[in-house]
Every structure is written in structure tokens, then in C-alpha cells.
N, C-alpha and C positions, 0 to 999 in steps of 0.2 A: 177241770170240768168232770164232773161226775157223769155216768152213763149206766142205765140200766137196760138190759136185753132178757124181755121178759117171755119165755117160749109159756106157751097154754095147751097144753095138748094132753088127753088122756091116757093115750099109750106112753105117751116120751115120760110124761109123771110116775108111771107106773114101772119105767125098768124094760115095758115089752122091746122097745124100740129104740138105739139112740138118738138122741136129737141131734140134726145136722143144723139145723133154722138157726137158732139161737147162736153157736159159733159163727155160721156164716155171716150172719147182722156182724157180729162182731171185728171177722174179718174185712168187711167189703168198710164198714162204718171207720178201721181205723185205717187201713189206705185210702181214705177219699175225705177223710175229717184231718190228718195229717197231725193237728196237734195232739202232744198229750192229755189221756184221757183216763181217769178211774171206772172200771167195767164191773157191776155187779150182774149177775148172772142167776134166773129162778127159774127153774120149772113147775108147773102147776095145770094142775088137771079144768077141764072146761066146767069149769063150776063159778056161774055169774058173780054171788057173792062174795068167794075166794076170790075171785080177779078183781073183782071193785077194792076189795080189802088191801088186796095186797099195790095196787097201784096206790090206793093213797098211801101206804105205810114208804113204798118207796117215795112220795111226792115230800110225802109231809113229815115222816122220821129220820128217812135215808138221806132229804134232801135232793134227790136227782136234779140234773139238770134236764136230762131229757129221757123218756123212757121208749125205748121200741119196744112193741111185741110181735107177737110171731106165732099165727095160729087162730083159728076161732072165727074166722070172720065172712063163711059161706054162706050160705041156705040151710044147713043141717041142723037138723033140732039141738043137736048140741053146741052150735057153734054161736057165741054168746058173747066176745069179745066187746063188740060194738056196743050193744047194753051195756056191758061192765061199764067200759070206758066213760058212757052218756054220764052213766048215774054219778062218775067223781068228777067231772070235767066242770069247768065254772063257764068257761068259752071253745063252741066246739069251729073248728080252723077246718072245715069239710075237702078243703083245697086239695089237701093232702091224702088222703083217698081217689077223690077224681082226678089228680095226675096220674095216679099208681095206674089205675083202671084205665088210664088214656093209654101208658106207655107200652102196656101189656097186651093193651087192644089187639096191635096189630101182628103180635107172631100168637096169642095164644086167645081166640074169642071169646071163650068160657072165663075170661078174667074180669068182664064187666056182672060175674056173679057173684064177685066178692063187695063186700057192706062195709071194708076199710074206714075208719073214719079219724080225728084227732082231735086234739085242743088242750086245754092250758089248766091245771090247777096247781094254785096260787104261782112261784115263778117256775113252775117243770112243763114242759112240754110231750104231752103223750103220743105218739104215733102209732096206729096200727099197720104192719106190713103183713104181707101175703104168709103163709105157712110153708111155701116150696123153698127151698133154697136157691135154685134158681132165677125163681122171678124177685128171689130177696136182691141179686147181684145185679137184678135189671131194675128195680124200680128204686132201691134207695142212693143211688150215685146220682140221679137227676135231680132228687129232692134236698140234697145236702145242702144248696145255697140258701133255699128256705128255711132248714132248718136253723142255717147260720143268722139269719136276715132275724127269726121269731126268737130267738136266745138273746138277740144284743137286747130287740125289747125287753122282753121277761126280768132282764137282769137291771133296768132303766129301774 
């Protein structure tokens, strides 16, 4: 299985900052996915048409089987993930946001201000996760059986 963990973030793009988001996915996603996996790994600054770009270039060049990202997805004029995502998605799987924003409700409340969202283009599955590394290690272990569940589709 192929696996892309896509960080979006202006500073982490630019060197200011290292990204922790982006490993962590990586780390939480391969103790809780258990099988082996191929992990490609991008950073990219909060620029909508860069993110739509390069999601489909992962979907449709790279092949992923499943893409996370990580970053992008508040209130902030900048934060533009959800758009990206809309504009390549052929089936959006909303599920997968409103669990995020369920599990995180209850230690951190300011989590139902995240616009997380996912879906399907052609057989890859896009997911948006939170930008904290944290709430990466709290919200994507609960969703791993879905993601398992929407992959055997995709792959049908």
C-alpha cells in the first residue's frame, strides 16, 4: 500500500519551523495500520491551488492509496485545505471530519472549529487531519478501521 502524508503549512514550507504533524501521521498511522506500507512525504505552503495540485498529482501520478494531510483546516484566511480537497474529490466521505471533531470535542472544544473534511478520487482516499500533532495521535487511531473498511472498496 502506498501512503501519502501531506503537511500544508506556510512556516513548515518555508524552513521557519520543523514539521512535527507530518512525521507524526506517519508515526501513529504505522503502529495502528500494522501492515507494511510505502510513505511518501510533501510539504507545501497554504496555497489552495498547490494543494488541489499536488493532491491529485499524488492520486493520479503517484497512485496513492491513501492521502493524509495535516494543516490548513481552521477559520484563518489562510487555511484552505478543505477547498483544495473539495475541488479534486469526485465523493466527499464528510464522516471522517465529524468523527475527528467528535473525539476531540471533549478534552479540547475549540476542535469543533476545524472544516476537516475527505473523499475519494478515483481509487485514493483523501483525509484531512488536524495540524497539531497531538490531536493527530488522538483522532487518527479511531478512524483507522474506516479507513480500512473505504480502501477494500476503492480497491473493488
Amino acid at each position: 500500500m502506498k501512503v501519502a502524508r501531506l503537511t500544508i503549512s506556510d512556516r513548515a514550507s518555508a524552513g521557519i519551523y520543523v514539521d512535527k504533524s507530518g512525521p507524526e501521521i506517519e508515526r501513529v498511522f504505522c503502529e495502528t495500520w500494522k501492515e507494511p506500507c510505502d510513505m511518501v512525504a510533501r510539504i507545501i505552503p497554504d496555497e489552495r491551488e498547490n494543494i488541489s495540485r499536488t493532491l491529485a498529482f499524488l492520486a493520479d501520478q503517484e497512485r496513492c492509496d491513501l492521502i493524509l494531510t495535516t494543516g490548513g483546516t481552521g477559520p484563518a484566511k489562510r487555511d484552505v485545505t478543505p477547498e483544495a480537497t473539495l475541488d479534486v474529490i469526485e465523493k466527499e466521505l464528510p464522516g471522517f471530519g465529524e468523527a475527528q471533531r467528535a473525539i476531540s470535542f471533549h478534552s479540547v472544544p475549540t476542535a469543533i472549529l476545524s472544516r476537516a473534511t475527505a473523499g475519494v478520487r478515483g481509487r485514493s482516499l483523501i483525509i484531512n487531519l488536524p495540524g497539531n500533532p497531538k490531536a493527530i495521535a488522538e483522532c487518527l487511531p479511531p478512524i483507522v478501521p474506516a479507513i480500512r473498511e473505504a480502501l477494500r472498496h476503492l480497491a473493488e
